[in-house]
Structures are given as structure tokens and as C-alpha cells.
Backbone as ProteinMPNN parsed JSONL, in Angstrom:
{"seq_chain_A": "XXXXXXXXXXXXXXXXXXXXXXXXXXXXXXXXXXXXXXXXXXXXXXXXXXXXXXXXXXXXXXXXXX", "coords_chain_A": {"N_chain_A": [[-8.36, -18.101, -5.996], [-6.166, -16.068, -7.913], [-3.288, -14.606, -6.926], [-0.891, -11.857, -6.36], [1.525, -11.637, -3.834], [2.379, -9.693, -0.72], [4.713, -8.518, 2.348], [4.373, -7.905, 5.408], [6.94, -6.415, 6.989], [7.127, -5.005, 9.321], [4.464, -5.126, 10.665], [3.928, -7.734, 10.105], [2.039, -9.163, 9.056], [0.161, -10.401, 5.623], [-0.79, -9.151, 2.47], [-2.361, -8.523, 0.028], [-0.999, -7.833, -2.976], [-0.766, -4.804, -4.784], [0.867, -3.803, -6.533], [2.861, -5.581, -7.798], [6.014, -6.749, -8.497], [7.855, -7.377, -11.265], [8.62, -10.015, -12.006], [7.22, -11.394, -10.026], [5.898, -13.955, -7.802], [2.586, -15.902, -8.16], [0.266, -17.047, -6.417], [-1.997, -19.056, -5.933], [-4.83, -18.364, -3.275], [-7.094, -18.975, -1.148], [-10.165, -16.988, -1.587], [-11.448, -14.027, 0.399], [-9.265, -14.108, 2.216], [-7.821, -12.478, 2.889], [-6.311, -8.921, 3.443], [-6.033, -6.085, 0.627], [-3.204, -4.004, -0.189], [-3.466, -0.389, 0.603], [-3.289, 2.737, -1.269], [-0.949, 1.703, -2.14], [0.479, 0.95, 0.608], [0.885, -0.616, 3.329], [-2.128, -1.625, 4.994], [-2.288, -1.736, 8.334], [0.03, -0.566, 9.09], [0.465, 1.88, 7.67], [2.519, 2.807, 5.627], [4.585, 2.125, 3.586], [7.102, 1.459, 3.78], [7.962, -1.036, 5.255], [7.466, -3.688, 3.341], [7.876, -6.562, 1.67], [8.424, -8.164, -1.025], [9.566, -10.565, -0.496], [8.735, -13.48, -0.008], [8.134, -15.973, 2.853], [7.264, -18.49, 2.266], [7.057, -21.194, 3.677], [5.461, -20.234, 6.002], [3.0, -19.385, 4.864], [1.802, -21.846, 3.069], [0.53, -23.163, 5.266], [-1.118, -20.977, 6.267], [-2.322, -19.651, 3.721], [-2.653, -21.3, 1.368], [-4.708, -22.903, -0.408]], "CA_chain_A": [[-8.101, -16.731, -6.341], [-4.752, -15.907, -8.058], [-2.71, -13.017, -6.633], [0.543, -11.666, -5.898], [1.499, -11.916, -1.98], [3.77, -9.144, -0.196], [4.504, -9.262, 3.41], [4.614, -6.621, 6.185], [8.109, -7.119, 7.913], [6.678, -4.566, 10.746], [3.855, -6.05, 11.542], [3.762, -9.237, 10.283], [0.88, -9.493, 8.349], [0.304, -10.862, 4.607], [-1.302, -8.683, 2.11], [-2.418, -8.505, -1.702], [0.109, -6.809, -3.673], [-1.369, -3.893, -5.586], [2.048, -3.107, -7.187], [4.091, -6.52, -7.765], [7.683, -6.862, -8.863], [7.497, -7.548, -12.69], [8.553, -11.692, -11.979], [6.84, -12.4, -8.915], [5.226, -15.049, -7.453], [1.799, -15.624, -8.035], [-0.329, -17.619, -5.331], [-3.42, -19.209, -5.285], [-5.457, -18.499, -1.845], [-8.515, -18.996, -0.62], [-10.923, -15.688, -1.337], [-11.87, -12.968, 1.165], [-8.952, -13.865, 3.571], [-6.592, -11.149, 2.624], [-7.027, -7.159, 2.948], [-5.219, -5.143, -0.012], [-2.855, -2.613, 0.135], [-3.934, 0.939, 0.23], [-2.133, 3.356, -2.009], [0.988, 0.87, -2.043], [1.16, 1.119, 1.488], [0.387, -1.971, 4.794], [-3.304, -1.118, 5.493], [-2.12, -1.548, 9.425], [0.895, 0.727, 9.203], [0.132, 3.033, 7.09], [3.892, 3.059, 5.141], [5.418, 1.355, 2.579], [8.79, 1.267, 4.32], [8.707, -2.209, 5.601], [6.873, -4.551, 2.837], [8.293, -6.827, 0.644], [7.739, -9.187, -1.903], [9.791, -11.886, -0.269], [7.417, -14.524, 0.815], [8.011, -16.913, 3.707], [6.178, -19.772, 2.044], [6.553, -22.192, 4.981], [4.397, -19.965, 6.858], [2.353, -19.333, 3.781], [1.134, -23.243, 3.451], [-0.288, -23.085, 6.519], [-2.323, -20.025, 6.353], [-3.278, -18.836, 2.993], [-2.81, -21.467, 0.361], [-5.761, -23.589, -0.977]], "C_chain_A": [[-6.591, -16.571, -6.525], [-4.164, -14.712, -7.874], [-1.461, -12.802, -6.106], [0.707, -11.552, -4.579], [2.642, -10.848, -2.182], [3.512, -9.314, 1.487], [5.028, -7.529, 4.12], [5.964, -6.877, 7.375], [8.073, -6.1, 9.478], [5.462, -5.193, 11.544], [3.248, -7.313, 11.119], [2.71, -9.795, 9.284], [0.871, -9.361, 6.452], [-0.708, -10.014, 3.578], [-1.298, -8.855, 0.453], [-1.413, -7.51, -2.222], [-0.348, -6.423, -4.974], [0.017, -3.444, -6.732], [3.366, -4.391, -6.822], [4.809, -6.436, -8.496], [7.397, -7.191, -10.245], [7.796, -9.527, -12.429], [7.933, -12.232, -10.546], [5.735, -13.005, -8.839], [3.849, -14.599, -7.926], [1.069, -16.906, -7.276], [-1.561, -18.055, -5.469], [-4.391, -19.35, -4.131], [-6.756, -18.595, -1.931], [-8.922, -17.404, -0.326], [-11.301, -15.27, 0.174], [-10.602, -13.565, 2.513], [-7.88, -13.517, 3.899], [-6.65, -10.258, 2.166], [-5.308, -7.169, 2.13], [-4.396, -4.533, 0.355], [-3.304, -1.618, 0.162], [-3.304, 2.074, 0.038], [-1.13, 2.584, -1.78], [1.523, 0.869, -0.74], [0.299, -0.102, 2.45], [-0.96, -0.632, 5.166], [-3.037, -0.488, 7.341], [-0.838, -0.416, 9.864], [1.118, 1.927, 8.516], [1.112, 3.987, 6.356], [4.042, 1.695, 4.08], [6.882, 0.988, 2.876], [9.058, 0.194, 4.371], [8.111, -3.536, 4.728], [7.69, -4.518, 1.883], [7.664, -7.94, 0.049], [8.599, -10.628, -1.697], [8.9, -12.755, 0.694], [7.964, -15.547, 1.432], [7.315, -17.915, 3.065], [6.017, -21.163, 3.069], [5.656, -21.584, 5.885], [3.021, -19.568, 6.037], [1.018, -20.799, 3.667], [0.098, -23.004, 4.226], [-1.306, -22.498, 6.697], [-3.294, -19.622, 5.084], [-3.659, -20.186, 1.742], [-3.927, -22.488, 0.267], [-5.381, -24.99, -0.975]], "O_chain_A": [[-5.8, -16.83, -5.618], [-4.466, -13.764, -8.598], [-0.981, -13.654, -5.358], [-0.375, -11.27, -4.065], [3.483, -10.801, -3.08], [2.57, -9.939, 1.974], [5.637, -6.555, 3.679], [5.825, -7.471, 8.444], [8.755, -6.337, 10.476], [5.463, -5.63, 12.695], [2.274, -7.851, 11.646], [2.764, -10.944, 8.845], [1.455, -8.415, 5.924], [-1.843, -10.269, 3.98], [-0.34, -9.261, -0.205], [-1.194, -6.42, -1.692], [-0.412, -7.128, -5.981], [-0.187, -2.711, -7.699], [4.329, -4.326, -6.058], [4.378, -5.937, -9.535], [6.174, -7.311, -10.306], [6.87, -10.233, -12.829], [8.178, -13.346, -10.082], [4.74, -12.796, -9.532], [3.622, -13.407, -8.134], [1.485, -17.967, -7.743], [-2.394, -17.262, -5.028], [-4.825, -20.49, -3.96], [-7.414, -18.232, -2.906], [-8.464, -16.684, 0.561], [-11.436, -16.129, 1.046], [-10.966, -13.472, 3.685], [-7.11, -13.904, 4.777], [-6.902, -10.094, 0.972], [-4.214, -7.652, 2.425], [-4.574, -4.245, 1.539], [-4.116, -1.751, -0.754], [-2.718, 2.574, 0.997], [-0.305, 3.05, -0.994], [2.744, 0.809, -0.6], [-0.87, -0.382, 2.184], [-0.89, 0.567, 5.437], [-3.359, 0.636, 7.727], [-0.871, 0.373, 10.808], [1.899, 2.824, 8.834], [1.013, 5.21, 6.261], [3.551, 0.566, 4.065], [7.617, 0.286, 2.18], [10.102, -0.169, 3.828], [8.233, -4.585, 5.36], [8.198, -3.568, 1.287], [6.663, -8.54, 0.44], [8.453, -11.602, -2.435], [8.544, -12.599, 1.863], [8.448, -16.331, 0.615], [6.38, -18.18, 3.822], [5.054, -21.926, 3.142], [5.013, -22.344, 6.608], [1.984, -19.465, 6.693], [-0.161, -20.791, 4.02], [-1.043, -22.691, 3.887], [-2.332, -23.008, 7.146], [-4.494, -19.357, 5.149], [-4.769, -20.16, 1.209], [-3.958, -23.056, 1.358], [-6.147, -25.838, -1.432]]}, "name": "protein", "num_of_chains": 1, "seq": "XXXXXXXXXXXXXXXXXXXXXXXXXXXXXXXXXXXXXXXXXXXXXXXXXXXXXXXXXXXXXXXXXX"}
């Protein structure tokens, strides 16, 4: 599954990016094991304040990629 990655720098957690940067990354992960954003905002915090589109990819590897 190919999709843009952003990252929640409050709490940590890796999410689909409903609204990516015009050049960013795109990722291939393994389906169903990453919730969306909702309205442009971290499902768990419920803001847009602290997500970005810079991706950690050493911790990336590990968890999401295929």
C-alpha cells in the first residue's frame, strides 16, 4: 500500500497523511496498520499543531515498511 507518512511529535504515533506536502515521501507499508488523519488533525490528539511530514525512517524500517 503506497501512502504518504506524517508523524505526531506529541504523541508519537505514525499516521496516513490526508494532506501531504506537494514533494513528499511516499512509503510503501503493509495495509490496515495505520489509522488516518481526521480532518487534518492526529486522530489521538485531536490538533494539528504537532504533526509533521518529517519522517524518522530508522524507526520507520522497523515498524511500518514492507
Amino acid at each position: 500500500m503506497k501512502v504518504n507518512l506524517c508523524a505526531c511529535n506529541y504523541c508519537c504515533n505514525y499516521f496516513i497523511d490526508t494532506n501531504p506536502q506537494v514533494d513528499a515521501k511516499v512509503y510503501d507499508i503493509r495495509p490496515n496498520i495505520l489509522k488516518e488523519l481526521v480532518d487534518h488533525k492526529c486522530p489521538n490528539c485531536k490538533t494539528d499543531d504537532y504533526l509533521t511530514d518529517n519522517i524518522n525512517e530508522n524507526e520507520l524500517i522497523f515498524i511500518l515498511i514492507k
